[in-house]
C-alpha positions in Angstrom: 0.0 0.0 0.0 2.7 2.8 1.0 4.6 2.1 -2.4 1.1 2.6 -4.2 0.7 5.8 -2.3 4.3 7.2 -3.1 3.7 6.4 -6.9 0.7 8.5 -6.8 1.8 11.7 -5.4 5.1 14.0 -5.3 5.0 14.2 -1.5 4.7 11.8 1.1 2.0 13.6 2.8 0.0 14.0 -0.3 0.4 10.3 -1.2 -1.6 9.0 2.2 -4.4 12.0 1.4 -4.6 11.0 -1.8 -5.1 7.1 -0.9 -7.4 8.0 2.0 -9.5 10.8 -0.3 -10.1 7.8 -3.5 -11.5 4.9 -0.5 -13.3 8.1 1.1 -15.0 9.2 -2.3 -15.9 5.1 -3.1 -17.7 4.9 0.5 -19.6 8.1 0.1 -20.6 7.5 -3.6 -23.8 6.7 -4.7 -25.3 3.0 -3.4 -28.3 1.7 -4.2 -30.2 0.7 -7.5 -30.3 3.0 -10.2 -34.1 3.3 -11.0 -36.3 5.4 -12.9 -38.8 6.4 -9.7 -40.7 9.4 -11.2 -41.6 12.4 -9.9 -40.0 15.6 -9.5 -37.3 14.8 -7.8 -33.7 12.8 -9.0 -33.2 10.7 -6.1 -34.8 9.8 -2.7 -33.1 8.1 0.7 -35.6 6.4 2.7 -38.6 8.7 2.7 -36.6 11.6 2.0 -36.5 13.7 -1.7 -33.7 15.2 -3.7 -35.7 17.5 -5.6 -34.5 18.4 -9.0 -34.1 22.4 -7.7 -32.1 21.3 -5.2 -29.7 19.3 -7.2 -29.5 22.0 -10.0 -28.9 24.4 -7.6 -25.9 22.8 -6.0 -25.3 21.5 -9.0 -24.7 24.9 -11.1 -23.2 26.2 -7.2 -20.6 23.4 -7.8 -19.6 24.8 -11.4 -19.9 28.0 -10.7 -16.7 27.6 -8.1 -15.1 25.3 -10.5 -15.3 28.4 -13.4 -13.9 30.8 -10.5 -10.8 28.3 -9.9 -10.2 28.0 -13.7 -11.1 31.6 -14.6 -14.3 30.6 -17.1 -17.7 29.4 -16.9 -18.1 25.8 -17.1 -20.7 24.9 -18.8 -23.4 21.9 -17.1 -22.7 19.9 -20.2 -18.9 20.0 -19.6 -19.1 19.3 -15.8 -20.7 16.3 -16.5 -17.6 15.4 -19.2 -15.4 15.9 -15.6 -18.1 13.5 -13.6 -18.8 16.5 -11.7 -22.9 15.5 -11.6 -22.2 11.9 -9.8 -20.3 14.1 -6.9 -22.4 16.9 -6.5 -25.9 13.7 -5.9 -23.4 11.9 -3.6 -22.8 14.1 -1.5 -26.2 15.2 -1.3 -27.6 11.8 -1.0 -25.1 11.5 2.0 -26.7 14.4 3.6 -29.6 13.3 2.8 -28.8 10.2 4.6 -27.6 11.7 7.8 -30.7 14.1 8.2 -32.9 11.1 8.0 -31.2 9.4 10.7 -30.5 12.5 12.9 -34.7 12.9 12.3 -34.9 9.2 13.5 -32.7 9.8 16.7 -35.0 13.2 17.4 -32.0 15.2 17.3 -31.8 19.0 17.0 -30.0 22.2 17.9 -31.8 25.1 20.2 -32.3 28.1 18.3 -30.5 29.8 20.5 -27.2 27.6 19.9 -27.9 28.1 16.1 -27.9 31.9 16.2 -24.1 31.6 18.2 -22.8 29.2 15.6 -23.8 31.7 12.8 -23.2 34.6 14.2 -19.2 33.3 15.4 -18.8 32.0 11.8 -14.9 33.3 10.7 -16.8 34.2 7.3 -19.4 36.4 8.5 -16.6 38.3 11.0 -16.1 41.9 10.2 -12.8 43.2 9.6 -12.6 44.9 12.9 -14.1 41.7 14.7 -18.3 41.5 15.2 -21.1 39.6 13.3 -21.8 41.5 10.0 -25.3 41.0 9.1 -24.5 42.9 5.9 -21.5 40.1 5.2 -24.0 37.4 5.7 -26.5 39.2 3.2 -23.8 39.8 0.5 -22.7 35.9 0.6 -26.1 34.4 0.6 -27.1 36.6 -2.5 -24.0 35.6 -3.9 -24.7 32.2 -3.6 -28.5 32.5 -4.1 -29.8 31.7 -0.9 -32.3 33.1 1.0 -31.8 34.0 4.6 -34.8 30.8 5.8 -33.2 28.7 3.6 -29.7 29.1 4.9 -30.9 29.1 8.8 -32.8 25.8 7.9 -29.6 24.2 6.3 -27.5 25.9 9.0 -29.6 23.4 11.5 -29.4 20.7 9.2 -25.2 20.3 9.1 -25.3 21.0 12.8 -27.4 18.0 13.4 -25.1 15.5 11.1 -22.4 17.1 12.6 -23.7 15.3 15.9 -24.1 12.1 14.2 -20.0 12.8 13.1 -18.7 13.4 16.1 -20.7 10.8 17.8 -18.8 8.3 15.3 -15.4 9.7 15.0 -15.1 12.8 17.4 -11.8 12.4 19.2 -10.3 9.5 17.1 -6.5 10.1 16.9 -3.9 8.4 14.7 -2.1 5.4 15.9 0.8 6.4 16.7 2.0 3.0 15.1 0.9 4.5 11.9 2.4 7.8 12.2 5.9 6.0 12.5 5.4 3.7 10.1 4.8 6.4 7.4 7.7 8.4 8.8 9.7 5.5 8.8 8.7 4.7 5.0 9.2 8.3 3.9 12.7 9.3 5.5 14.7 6.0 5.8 18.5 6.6 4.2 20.1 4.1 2.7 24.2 4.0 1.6 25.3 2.0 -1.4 28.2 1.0 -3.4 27.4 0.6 -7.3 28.9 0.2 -10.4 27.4 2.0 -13.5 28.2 0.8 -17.0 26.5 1.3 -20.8 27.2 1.3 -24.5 30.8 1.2 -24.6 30.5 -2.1 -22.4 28.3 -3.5 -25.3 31.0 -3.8 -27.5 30.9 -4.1 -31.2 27.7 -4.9 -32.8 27.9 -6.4 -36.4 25.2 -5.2 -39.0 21.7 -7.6 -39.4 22.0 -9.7 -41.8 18.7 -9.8 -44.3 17.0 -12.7 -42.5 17.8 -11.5 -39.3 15.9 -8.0 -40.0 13.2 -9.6 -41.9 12.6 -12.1 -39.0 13.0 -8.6 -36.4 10.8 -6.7 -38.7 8.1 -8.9 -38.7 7.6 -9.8 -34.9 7.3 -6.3 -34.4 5.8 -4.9 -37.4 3.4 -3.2 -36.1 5.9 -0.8 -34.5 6.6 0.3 -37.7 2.8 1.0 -39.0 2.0 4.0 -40.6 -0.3 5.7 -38.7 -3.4 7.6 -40.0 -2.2 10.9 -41.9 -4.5 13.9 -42.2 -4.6 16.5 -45.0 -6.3 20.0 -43.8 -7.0 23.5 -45.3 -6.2 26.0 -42.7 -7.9 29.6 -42.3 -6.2 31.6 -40.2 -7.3 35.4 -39.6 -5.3 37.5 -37.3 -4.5 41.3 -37.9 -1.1 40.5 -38.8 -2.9 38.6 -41.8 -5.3 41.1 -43.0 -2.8 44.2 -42.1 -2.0 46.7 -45.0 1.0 49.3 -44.0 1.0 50.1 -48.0 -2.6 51.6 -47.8 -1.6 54.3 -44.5 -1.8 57.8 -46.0 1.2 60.4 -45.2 -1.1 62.6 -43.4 -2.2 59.7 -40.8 1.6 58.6 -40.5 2.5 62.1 -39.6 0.0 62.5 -36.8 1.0 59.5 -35.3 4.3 60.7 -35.3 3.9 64.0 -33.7 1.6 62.1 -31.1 4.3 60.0 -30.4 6.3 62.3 -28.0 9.7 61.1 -27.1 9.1 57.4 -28.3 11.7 57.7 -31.3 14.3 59.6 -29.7 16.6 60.0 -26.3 16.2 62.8 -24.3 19.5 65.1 -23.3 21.7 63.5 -20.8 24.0 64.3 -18.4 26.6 63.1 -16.6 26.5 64.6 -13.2 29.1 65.2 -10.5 27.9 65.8 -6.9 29.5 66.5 -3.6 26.8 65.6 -0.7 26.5 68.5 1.6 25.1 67.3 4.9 25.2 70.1 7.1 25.3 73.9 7.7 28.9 73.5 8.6 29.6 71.5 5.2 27.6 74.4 3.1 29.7 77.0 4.6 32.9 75.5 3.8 31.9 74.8 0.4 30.2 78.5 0.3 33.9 80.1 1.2 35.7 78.0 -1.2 33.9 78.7 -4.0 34.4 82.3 -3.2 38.1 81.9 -2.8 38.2 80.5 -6.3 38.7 77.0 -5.8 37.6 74.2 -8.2 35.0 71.1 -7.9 38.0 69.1 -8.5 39.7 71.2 -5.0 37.0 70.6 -3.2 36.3 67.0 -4.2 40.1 66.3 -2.8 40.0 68.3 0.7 36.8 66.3 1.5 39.0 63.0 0.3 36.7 61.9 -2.4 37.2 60.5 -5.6 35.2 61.4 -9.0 33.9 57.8 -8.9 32.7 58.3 -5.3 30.2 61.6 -6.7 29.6 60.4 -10.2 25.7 60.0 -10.3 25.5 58.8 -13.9 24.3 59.5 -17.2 21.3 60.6 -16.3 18.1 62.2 -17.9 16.3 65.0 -16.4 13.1 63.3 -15.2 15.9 60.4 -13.8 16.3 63.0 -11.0 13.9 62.9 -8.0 14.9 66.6 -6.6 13.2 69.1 -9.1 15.7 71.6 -7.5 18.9 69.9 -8.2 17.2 69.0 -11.7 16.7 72.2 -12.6 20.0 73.2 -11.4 21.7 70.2 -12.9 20.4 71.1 -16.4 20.9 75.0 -16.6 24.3 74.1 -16.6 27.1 74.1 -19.4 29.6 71.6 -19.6 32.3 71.4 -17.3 30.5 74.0 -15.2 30.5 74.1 -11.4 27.0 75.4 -9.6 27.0 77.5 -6.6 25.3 75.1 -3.4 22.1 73.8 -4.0 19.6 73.6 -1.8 17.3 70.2 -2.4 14.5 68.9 -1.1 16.4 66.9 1.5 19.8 67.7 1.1 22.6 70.4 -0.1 24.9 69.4 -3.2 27.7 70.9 -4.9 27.1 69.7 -8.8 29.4 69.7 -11.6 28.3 68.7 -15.0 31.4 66.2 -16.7 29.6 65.5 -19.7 26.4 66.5 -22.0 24.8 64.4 -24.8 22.0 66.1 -26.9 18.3 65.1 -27.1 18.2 63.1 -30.5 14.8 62.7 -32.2 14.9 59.9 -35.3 13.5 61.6 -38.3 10.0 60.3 -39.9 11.6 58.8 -43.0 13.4 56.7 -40.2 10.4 55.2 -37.8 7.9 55.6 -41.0 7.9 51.7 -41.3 7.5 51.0 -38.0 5.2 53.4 -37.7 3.1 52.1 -40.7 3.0 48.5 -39.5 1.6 49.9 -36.2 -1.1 51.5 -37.5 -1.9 48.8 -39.9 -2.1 46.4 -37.2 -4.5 48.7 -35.1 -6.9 49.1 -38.0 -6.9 45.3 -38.9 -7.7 44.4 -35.1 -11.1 46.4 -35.5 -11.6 45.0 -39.2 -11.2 41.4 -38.0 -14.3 41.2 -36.2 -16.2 42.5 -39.0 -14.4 39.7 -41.3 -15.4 36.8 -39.0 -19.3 37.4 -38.7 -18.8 37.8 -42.7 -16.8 34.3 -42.9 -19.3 32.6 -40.6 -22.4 33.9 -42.2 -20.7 32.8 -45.2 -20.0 29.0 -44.0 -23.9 28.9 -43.3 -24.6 29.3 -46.7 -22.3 26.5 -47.5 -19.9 27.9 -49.0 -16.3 26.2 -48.5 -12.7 28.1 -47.2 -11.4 27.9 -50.5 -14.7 29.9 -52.2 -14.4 32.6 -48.5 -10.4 32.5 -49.2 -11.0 33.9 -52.6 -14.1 35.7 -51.7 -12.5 37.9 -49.3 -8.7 37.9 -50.7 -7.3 36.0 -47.6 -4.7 33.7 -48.1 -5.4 29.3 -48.0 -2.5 27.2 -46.1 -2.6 23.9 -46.7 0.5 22.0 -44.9 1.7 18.6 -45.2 -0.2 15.9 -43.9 0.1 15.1 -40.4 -0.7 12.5 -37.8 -2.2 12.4 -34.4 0.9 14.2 -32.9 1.2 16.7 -35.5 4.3 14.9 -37.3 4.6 14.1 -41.1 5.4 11.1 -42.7 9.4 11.9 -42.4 8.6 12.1 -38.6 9.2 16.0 -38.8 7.1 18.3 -37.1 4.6 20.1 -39.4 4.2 23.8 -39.1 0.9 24.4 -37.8 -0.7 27.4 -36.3 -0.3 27.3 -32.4 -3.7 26.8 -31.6 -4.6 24.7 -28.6 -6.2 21.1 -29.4 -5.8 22.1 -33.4 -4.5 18.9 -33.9 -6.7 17.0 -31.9 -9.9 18.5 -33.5 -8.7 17.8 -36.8 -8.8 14.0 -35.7 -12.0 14.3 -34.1 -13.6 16.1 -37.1 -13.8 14.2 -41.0 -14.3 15.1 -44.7 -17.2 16.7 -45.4 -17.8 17.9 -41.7 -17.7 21.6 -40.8 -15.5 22.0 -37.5 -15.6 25.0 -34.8 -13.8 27.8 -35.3 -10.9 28.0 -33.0 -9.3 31.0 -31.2 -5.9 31.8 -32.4 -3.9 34.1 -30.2 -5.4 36.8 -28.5 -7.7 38.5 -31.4 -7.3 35.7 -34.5 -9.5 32.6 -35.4 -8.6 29.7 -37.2 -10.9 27.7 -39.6 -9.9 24.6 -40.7 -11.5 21.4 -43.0 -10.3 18.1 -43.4 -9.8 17.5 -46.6 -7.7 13.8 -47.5 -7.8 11.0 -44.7 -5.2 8.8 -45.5 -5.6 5.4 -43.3 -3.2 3.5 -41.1 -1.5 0.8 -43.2 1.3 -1.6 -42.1 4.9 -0.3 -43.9 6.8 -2.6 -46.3 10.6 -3.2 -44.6 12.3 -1.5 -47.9 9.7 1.9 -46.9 11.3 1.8 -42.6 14.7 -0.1 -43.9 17.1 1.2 -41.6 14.5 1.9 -38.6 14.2 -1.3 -38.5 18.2 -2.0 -38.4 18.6 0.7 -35.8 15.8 -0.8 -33.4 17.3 -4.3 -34.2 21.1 -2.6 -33.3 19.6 -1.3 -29.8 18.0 -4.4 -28.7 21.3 -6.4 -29.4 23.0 -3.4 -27.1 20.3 -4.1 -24.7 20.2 -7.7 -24.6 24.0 -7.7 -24.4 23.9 -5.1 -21.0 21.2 -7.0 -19.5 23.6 -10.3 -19.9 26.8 -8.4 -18.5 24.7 -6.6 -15.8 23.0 -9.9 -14.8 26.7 -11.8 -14.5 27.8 -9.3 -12.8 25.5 -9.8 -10.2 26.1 -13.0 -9.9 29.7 -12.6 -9.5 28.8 -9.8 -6.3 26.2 -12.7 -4.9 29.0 -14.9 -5.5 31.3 -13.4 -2.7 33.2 -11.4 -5.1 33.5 -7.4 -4.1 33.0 -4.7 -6.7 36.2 -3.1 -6.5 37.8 -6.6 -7.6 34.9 -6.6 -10.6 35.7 -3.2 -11.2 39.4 -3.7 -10.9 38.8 -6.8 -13.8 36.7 -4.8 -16.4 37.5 -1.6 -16.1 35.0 0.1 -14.4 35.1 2.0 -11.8 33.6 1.6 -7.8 31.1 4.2 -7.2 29.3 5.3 -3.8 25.7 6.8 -2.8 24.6 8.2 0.9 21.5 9.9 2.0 18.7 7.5 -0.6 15.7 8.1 0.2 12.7 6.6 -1.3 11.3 9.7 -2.5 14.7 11.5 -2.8 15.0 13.9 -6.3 18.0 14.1 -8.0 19.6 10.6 -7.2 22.4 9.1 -8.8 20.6 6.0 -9.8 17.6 5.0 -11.7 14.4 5.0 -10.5 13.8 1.6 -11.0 17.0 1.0 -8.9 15.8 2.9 -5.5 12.8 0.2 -5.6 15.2 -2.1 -5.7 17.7 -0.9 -2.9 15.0 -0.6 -0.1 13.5 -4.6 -1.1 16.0 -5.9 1.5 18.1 -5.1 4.2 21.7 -4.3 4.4 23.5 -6.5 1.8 21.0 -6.5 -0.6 22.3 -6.2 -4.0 20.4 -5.8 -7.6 20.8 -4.3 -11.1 19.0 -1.7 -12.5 18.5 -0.3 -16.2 18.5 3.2 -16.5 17.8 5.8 -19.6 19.2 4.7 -22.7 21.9 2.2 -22.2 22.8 3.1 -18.7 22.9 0.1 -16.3 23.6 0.0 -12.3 25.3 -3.1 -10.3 24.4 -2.4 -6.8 24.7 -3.6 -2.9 23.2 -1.7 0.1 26.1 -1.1 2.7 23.9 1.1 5.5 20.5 2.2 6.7 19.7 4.7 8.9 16.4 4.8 10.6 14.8 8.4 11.1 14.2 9.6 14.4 10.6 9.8 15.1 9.2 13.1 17.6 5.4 13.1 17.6 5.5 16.6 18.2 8.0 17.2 15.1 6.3 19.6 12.4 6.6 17.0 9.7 4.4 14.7 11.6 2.4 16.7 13.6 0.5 17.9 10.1 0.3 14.7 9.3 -0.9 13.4 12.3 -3.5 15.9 11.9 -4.3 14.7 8.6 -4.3 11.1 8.8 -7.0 11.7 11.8 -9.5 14.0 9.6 -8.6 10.9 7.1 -9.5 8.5 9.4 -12.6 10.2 11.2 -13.8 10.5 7.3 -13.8 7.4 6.6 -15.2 5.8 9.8 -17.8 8.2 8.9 -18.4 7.4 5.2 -18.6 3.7 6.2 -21.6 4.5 8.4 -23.4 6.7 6.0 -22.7 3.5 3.5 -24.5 1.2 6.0 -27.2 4.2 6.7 -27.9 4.4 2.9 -28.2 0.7 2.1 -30.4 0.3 4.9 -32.8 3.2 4.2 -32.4 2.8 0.4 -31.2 4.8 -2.8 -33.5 5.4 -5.7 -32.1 7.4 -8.2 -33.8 8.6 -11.3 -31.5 9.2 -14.7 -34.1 10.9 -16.3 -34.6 14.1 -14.5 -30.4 14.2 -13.8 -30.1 14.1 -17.5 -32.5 16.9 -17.7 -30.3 19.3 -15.4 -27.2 18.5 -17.2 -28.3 19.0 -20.6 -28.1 15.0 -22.0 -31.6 14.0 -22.8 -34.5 13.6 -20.9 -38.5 14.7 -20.6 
């Protein structure tokens, strides 16, 4: 069971949720007969009725949070593609279930208790702390719930949540369990290995003709040609349809005046400045300026560099301080300014260097300029183009006849198969359209497909026009496919023999190093292997492999490619195991909801077989849109 669990999930905690979660979801699902029973309602427990509102409602509630996670509506047909119908009645057949038997049991909850429970509900707290009644209106609307109906439900959970913790309150995790898992998921093991591939192969002479016509036919159909698909592909994006040729001078001038400073670079300086920091500082700078001494003198008595005060090439709207800005750029090069007094500082500024504003010329950014505008005026024309095209395809008329109709341009690439590869096994240029290619093989001659969405403002059209089937290859067609394949399984067959006698040598009593030492390989060694370690220096297949026994053990392993592993486990070391660690605290805490769940779900199972499940198909086929009166 815990190596099923560790294949199923990246972490070891979400391995045992995700185990616990599938037997959970098979105990609440849906028992019973499935029978047509009539009515208005989809299903009934005992004497209780799902009512077809009911289960559309929490139905379309279900899809609607489902199209918030994604970030689009899901349609009902769609959730039921995703099973999402058979969850939604299970779970309400489970309550349904539960509020039978808590009726049964003449349970119930003072209305007192119920207003506490609602009112200290973390989502109905105000930001400041306090019920908000307003909160509690916003979320039922939201959720299309009237207040009764809420405090009715509200009373409801509260009464199977007494049946719950009745059952399961308090159950804790074994702590058998909890080391067991801990034990499973941070055990280290040490080995010593030897790693070989190709070159230990050796030389591999060329098939003869029998030998590849024997190969070729035992495993012909790996060489099958698989079904190939001709299509006509129209594509209209504004990059298709755009026309820089057709802007007029006039409109390429405005755009260019309206451009501001895109084309050019503002002036730039590069500024020199000596941080003032007191009155003290501006004084002294003050009196040697009026003694005639230079930035360069006064840079030096303060024992700074040029580096130390160089602020950069920089613009004017680069400076933050509109006073030393302005100051910075009135200026001339290689003058000095008097003190300046900034917004939070005093500076001494020298100006080392200026570079001119440069503006490119029209003639220079006319073409960019052109394809710009083009684009913009094909982005609006588009739209206009594809209610044209699809009124057009109603009438029948094929994307060859709207092609030449509207001047837009045909493609029709190479054939393709079901992963979008030619018959060479090259990738065919295709427009990057999600599920193009899949929809091509879904669709057939004859058959008008959806549109598609290409990009963020283009649609795609496309029609299958050739089907060429899957036919087995001749061996002259896949000649020297077949003498590769052949070549590797010789390689392989070979490494599996060496790997499997040298195994037998290690079980033999022989060490590595001395096998090593005799064929020229070389003794390698691996610490810290844990069964769900990443970045190992083994193959996967090979950690299975080193935790099957205890110290000792010894195995081989294939790898990718050729790559094959010799190994023998020389340590294990056992984790240490705190209850109160983080680690396995949370999971302590999650194997217990896990357990109390399914302690649970086992008694709403027994609850529901003895009160009894009718479901009827009809009326659920009605709400999600397959059928039904």
């Amino acid at each position: 069971m815990l190596d099923t669990l560790r294949a199923g999930a990246k972490s070891w905690i979400s391995k045992l949720l995700i185990g616990l979660l599938v037997i959970s979801f098979a105990i609440w699902g849906i028992s019973g007969d499935l029978l047509n029973v009539g009515g208005d309602q989809v299903a009934t427990v005992g004497e209780r009725k799902i009512s077809i509102v009911e289960f559309d409602n929490a139905y379309r509630r279900e899809l609607d949070s489902i199209g918030r996670n994604i970030g689009r509506p899901l349609s009902t047909v769609e959730g039921a593609a995703f099973g999402i119908p058979a969850q939604v009645l299970g779970r309400l057949i489970a309550e349904a279930a539960l509020n039978e038997t808590a009726k049964d049991y003449n349970l119930g909850v003072s209305d007192q208790e119920l207003v506490r429970l609602i009112q200290e509900a973390p989502a109905f707290q105000a930001p400041g702390g306090g019920f908000d009644r307003a909160l509690l209106a916003r979320v039922l609307q939201a959720n299309g719930l009237t207040e009764d109906a809420f405090v009715a439900e509200r009373r409801l959970l509260e009464q199977r949540r007494q049946i719950a913790d009745a059952i399961s309150g308090g159950l804790a995790t074994p702590a058998a369990m909890l080391e067991a898992f801990n034990q499973h998921a941070n055990e280290e093991r040490s080995i010593d290995y030897l790693e070989f591939g190709a070159g230990q192969a050796g030389e591999i002479a060329a098939p003869t003709d029998s030998e590849l016509s024997a190969y070729f036919e035992d495993n012909r159909a790996r060489f099958r040609a698989p079904e190939y698909r001709k299509v006509a592909l129209l594509a209209l994006t504004p990059e298709r349809i755009a026309r820089p040729d057709a802007v007029g001078e006039d409109e390429l001038r405005r755009e260019y005046q309206a451009s501001g400073g895109r084309f050019g670079e503002p002036e730039r300086r590069r500024i020199l400045q000596i941080p003032l920091p007191d009155a003290a500082a501006v004084e002294a700078a003050r009196t040697a300026l009026s003694e005639g001494r230079t930035f360069e003198d006064i840079l030096a008595e303060r024992g700074l560099t040029e580096a130390q005060v160089e602020l950069g090439n920089m613009a004017r709207g680069d400076l933050l301080d509109p006073a030393i800005a302005e100051a910075a750029f009135s200026l001339a090069q290689g003058e000095t300014s008097e003190v300046v007094e900034g917004r939070f500082t005093s500076v001494l500024l020298k100006i080392a260097e200026v570079t001119e504003a440069h503006q490119s010329p029209l003639e220079e950014v006319a073409p960019q300029l052109r394809r710009e505008i083009a684009l913009r005026l094909a982005e609006r024309e588009v739209l206009d183009l594809h209610d044209e095209i699809e009124d057009a395809r109603a009438g029948g008329a094929t994307l060859q006849e709207i092609a030449e109709r509207f001047s837009l341009s045909l493609d029709t690439p190479a054939a393709f198969d079901s992963t979008g590869k030619d018959e060479a096994g090259k990738a065919v240029p295709l427009p990057d359209v999600n599920d193009l290619v899949s929809e091509v093989f879904e669709s057939d001659v004859g058959i008008e497909a959806d549109m598609l969405q290409l990009g963020r403002n283009g649609f795609l059209w496309f029609e299958v026009r050739e089907v060429i089937p899957a036919r087995d290859r001749a061996l002259e067609e896949v000649r020297q496919q077949v003498a590769d394949a052949w070549t590797a399984q010789q390689r392989r067959e070979r490494l599996d023999a060496l790997a499997a006698e040298i195994l037998e040598e290690v079980k033999g009593g022989k060490s590595l190093a001395d096998i090593a030492e005799a064929r020229g390989l070389t003794v390698a060694s691996a610490s810290g292997i844990k069964r769900n370690g990443n970045d190992l220096p083994l193959p996967a297949q090979a950690v299975t492999g080193v935790f099957a026994g205890p110290v000792g053990t010894t195995g081989t392993a294939a790898g990718d490619g050729d790559r094959r592993v010799v190994y023998r486990v020389t340590g294990a070391t056992a984790p240490a195991f705190f209850r109160e660690a983080s680690e396995i605290a949370a999971l302590d805490q999650h194997l217990a909801d896990a357990l109390q769940n399914s302690i649970v779900g086992q008694y709403i199972g027994e609850r529901e077989a003895r009160l009894g499940v009718r479901i009827n198909q009809t009326n659920i086929n009605r709400v999600i849109g397959q059928g039904g009166s």
